[in-house]
N, C-alpha and C positions, 0 to 999 in steps of 0.2 A: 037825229043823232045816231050815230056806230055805235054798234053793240059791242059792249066788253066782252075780250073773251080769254079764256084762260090759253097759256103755252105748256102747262106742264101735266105732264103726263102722270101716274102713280104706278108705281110695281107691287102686284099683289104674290105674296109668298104661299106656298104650301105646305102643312103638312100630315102625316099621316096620324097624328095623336092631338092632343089638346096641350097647347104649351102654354095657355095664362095662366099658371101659377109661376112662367120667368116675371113676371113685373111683380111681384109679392116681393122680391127681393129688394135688400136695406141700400143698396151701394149701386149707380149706374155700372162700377166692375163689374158687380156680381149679377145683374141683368143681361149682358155681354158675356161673360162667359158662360152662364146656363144656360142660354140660346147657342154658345155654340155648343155644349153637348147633346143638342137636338139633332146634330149631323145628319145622323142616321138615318132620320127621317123625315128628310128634306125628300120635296118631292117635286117641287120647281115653282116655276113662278111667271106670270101673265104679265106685260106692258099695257098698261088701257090709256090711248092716248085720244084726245078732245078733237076725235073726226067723228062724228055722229052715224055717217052711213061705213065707219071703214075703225071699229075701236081698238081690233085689237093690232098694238104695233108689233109683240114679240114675244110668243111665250113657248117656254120649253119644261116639257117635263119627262118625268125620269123614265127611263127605256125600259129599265127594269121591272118596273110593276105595270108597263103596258103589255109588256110577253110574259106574263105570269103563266100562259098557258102553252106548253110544250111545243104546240106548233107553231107559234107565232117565232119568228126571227129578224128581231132588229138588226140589220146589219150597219148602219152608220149614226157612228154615238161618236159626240166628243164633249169633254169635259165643259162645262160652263159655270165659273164660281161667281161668285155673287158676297157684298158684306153686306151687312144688316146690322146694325146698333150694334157695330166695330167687332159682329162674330164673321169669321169666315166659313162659307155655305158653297156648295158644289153641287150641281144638278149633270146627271151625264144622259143627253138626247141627242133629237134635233130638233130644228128650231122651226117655228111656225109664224109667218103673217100674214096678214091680211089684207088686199090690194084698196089701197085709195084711187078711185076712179077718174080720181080729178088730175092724179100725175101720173099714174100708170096702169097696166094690167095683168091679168096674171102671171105674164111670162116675167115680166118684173119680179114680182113676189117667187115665182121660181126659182130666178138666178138670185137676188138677194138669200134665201135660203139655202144654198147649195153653196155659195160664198162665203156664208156665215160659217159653215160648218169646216170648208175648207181654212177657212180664219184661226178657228177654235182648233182644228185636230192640226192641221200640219203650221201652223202659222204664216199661212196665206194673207195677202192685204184684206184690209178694210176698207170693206164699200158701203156706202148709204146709197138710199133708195135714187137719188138722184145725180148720183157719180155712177149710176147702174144705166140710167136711163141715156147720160150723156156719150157713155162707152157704145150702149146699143144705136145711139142714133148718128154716129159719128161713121160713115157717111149720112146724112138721111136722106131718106128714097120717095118716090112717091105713096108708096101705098101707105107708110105710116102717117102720111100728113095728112091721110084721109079726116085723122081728128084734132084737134086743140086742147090740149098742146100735143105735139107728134109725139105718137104711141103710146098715146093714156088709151087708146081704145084695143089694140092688137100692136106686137111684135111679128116680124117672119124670122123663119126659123135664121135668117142669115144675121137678123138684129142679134137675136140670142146667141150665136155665134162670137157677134164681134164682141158682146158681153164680159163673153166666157174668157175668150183671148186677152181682155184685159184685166180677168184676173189672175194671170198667167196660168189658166189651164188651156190644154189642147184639146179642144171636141172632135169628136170620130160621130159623125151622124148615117144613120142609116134609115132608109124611105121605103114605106108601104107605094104600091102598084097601085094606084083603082083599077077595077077590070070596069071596062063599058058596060059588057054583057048583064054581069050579075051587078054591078055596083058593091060587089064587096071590096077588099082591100087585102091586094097579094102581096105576101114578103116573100122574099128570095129562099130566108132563113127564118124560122121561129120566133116572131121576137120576144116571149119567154128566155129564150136560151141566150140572147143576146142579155137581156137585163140580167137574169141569174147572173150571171159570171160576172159581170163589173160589180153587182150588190155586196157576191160571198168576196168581191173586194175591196169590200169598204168603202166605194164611190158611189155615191148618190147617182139617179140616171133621172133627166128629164124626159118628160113623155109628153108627146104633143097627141091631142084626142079631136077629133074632130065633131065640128058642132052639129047641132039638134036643130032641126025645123029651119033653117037658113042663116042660126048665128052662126058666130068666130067660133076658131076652135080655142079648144082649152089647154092650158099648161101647168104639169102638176110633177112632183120629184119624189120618184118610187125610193124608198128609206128602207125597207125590209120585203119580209116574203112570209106566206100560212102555208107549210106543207103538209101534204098527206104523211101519214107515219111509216107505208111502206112502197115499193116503185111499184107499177101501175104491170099487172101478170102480163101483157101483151105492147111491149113497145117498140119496136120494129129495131130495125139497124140503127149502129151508132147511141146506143141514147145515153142520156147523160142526167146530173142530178135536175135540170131545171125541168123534168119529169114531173117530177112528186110538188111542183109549187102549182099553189091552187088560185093563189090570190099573191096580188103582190099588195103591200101596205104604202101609199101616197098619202105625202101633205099636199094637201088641198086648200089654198087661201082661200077660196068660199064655202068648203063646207067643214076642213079642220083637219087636227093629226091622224096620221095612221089610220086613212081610212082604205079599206078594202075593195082593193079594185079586180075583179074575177079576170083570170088568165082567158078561161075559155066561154064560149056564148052562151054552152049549155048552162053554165053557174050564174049567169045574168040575176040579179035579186031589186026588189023595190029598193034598196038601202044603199044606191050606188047605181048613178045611170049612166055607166059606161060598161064596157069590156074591153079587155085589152086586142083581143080576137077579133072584134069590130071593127074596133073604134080607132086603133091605136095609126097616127099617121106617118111619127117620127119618134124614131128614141134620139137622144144626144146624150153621150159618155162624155165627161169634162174630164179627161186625164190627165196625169201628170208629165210637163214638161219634156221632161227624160225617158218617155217610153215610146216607142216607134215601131212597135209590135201590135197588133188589136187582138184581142180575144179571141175573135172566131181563128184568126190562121193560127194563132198558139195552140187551141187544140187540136186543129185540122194536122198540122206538124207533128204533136205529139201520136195522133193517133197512128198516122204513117211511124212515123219512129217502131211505134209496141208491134206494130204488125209485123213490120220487118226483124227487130229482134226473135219475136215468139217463133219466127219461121226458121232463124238462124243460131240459136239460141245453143243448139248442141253445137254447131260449129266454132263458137265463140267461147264455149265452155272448156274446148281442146285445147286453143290456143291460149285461155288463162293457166291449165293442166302444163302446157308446157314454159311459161313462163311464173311457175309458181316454185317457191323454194323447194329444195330434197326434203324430202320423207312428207312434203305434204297427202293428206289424203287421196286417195283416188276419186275421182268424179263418177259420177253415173250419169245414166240418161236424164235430162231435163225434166220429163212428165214426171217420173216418178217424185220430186222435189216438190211438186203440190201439182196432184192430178184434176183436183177442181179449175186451178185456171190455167193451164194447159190441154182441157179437155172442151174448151167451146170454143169457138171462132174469134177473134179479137173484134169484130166487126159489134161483138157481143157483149163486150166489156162498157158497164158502166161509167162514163167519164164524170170529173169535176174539176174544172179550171178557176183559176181564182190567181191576182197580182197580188205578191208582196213585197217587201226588201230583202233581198238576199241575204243579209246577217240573219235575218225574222227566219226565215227558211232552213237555217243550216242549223241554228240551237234547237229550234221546235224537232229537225230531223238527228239530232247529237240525244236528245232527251225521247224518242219516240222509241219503236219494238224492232229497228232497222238491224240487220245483220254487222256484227261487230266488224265484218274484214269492211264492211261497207263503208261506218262509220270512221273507222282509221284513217280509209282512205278521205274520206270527206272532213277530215280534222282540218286538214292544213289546203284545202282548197277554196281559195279568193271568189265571191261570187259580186257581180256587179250591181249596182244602188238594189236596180228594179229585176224580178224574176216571171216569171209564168209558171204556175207549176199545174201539173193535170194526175187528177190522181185517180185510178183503174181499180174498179170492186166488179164485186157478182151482186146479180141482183139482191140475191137472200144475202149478201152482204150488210148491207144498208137499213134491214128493218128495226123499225123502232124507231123512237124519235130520240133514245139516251146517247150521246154524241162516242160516250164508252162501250157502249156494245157494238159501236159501226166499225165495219174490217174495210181499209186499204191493203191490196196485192202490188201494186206496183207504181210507178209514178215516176214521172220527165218533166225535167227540170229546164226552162229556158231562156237565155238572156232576152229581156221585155225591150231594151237597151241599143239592142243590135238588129241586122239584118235577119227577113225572114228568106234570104237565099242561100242554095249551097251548105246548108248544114251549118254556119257561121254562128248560129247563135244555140248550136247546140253543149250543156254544159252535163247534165247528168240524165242516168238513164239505168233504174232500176225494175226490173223483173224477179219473180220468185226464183232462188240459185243465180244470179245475174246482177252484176251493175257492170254500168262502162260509165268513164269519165273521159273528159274532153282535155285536153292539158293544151297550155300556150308557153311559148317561151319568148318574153318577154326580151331575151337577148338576141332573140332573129325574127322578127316580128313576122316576116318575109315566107317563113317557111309554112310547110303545113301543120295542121294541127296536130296531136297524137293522139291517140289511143287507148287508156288500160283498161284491161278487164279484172273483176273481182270477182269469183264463183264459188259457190258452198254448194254439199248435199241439202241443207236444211233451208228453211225458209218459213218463216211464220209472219202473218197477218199485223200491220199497223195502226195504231188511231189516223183516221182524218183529221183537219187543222181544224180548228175550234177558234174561233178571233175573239180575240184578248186572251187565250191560252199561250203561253211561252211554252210549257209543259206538261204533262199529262198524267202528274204523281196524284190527282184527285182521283185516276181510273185505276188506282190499284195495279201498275202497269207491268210490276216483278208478275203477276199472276199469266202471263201470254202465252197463247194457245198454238201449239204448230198449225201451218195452213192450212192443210188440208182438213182439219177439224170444223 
């Protein structure tokens, strides 16, 4: 005889207090709506579904109480609500599975969780595990057929790819070297600084790790970052905030949420047998659609941009002088408008690039410490879906982990949208005493771009972007300090 077995899975709820005193209640209403004034402290909830070696199907819980601790930052949360005996409940994470062996492997439960989240935050399709599986095998190759059924045992990065593609995001992948020599694993660029910047942009990154003692390698989806509280005294040219990340935070469908995978070799611990500095073979960025820009050239652009301004920056300030109304003030020398970041090298200037939507950009910079001729001008300027923005501090800018005490000096603005040739996708470009905006005119499409300048004596220090901040009225923000302070 066949054994019976059950199909139905159970959802286990969380929360953070003792709620059995809701069933004391006289009225199934009244059981329903006290549950739902438990809102608050809802804290998520587990899928345990009837696979013996693979139980859990889905569980997400709440971002919030896993970053309790200053350093930790979740960067990719999307709301997940939930009813429960007719209350409505909201968990806001990311989501976590568990690979069943028998249909897939972890690259599976990678892209199903990076799908889910795309589902949840922007309202991306909905994929099951095996509309995931058919996406990635759709061609199938030989190496997957290695097992029964193809690609329950390993995907190659190209599976995960066509994956991606069919959930309509764009992958941008970038590969570690093996060197013969040492057997270690060269990257061109950092890949720290590669994952920073798509994380502080709310996109999840897959990381492909390569395996242990002669297995498959592993796939897991960096969600957040643990940084140090201030930038590191000695960091050579160019550096930027993915500096100060020590650890980046990965779901891991075998060992679980948010766990801590050490940046560099020296942080290697028993509690995490990887490093990203190792181990790491491939990242894959799932972008959106509509962006045709990658990160690394966004800032490599922006940095050229600041260098070039900081150098010409008196001469641009003449030519605002002369196109400014009568009786405006007279301008001075540039240094003297904030001698701290006119007094080191631009080579020196702390970078942080991060993708938003251009609306997201222009309120957060309408509500921030920006020079009012700045803001005027940036009233009434159209920015397209997707932006690039990269924002320039000093070291001793940054310290602290309170996102209100961090000072931005300057910051360039890019169409994510457009070309990275010829200046074509250059839109804003702020310096202390300095902005230039890029203008298009729509009735000669033909022509070249223009031009303005907006230049002040004064200049004082900005917040950085804070995500899920729109504003910055929790920092007390009438209280702002001239820059050079």
């Amino acid at each position: 005889m066949l054994a019976s077995l059950t199909k139905y899975c159970s959802r286990l709820h969380f929360f953070d207090n003792d709620i059995s005193a809701i069933s004391k209640h006289a009225t199934a209403e009244d059981v329903s709506r006290a549950l739902e004034t438990e809102a608050s402290h809802y804290l998520g909830f587990v899928v345990i579904r009837p696979v013996a070696h693979a139980p859990i199907g889905a569980a997400v819980v709440a971002a919030d109480r896993l970053a309790s601790d200053p350093s930790i930052i979740i960067d990719t949360i999307a709301p997940y609500p939930v009813h429960v005996l007719g209350a409505d409940l909201t968990v806001e994470g990311f989501p976590l599975t568990q690979q069943d062996t028998r249909v897939g492997a972890c690259a599976q439960a990678a892209i199903w969780m990076a799908g889910r989240h795309f589902h949840a935050s922007h309202g991306g399709p909905w994929f099951s595990m095996p509309a995931i599986n058919e996406a990635a095998l759709n061609p199938t190759d030989m190496l997957t057929t290695r097992s029964l059924p193809a690609g329950s045992e390993f995907l190659t990065p190209d599976n995960i790819v066509r994956a991606l593609r069919a959930l309509d995001r764009h992958p941008v992948v970038q590969f570690a070297r093996p060197d013969p020599d040492s057997k270690k694993l060269v990257w061109a660029k950092p890949p720290q600084n590669v994952v920073a910047r798509y994380l502080d942009s709310g996109i999840p990154v897959l990381i492909g790790l390569r395996g242990r003692d002669g297995a498959v390698g592993h796939a897991v989806v960096a969600v957040g970052r643990v940084v140090r509280e201030n930038m590191p005294a000695a960091n050579g040219a160019r550096p930027s905030t993915a500096d100060i990340v020590s650890h980046l935070l990965v779901n891991d469908d075998q060992r679980g949420t948010h766990q801590r995978l050490p940046v560099a070799a020296a942080d290697r611990s028993d509690t995490y047998p990887w490093t990203l500095e190792e181990d790491a073979l491939w990242v894959m960025v799932p972008l959106p659609s509509k962006v045709f820009m990658t990160g690394d050239i966004a800032e490599e652009l922006s940095r050229d941009l600041v260098e070039g301004f900081v150098h010409n920056a008196d001469r641009y300030r003449e030519r605002a002088q002369k196109s400014a109304p009568e009786g405006s003030p007279t301008l001075g020398a540039i240094l003297a408008v904030d001698p701290s970041f006119y007094g080191v090298d631009p080579d020196q200037l702390v970078s942080r690039t991060y993708l938003t939507f251009g609306w997201k950009y222009k309120k957060r910079a309408l509500r921030n410490q920006l020079p009012d001729p700045f803001k005027a001008e940036l009233l009434g300027k159209h920015f397209p879906r997707y932006v690039w923005v990269t924002e320039f501090s000093l070291a001793d800018d940054l310290k602290g982990y309170d996102p209100c005490g961090r000072k931005v000096r300057g910051h360039i603005v890019l169409d994510a949208t457009g070309s990275k040739f010829f200046g074509e996708s250059n839109l804003v470009a702020q310096i202390p005493g300095l902005g230039l905006f890029w203008t298009f005119d729509p009735a000669d499409p033909v022509a070249s771009r223009g031009l303005s300048w907006r230049a002040t004596n004064d200049a004082q220090t900005f917040r950085p972007k804070v995500r899920g901040w729109h504003d910055f009225d929790r920092c007390g923000i009438a209280e702002a300090k001239p820059a050079g302070g």
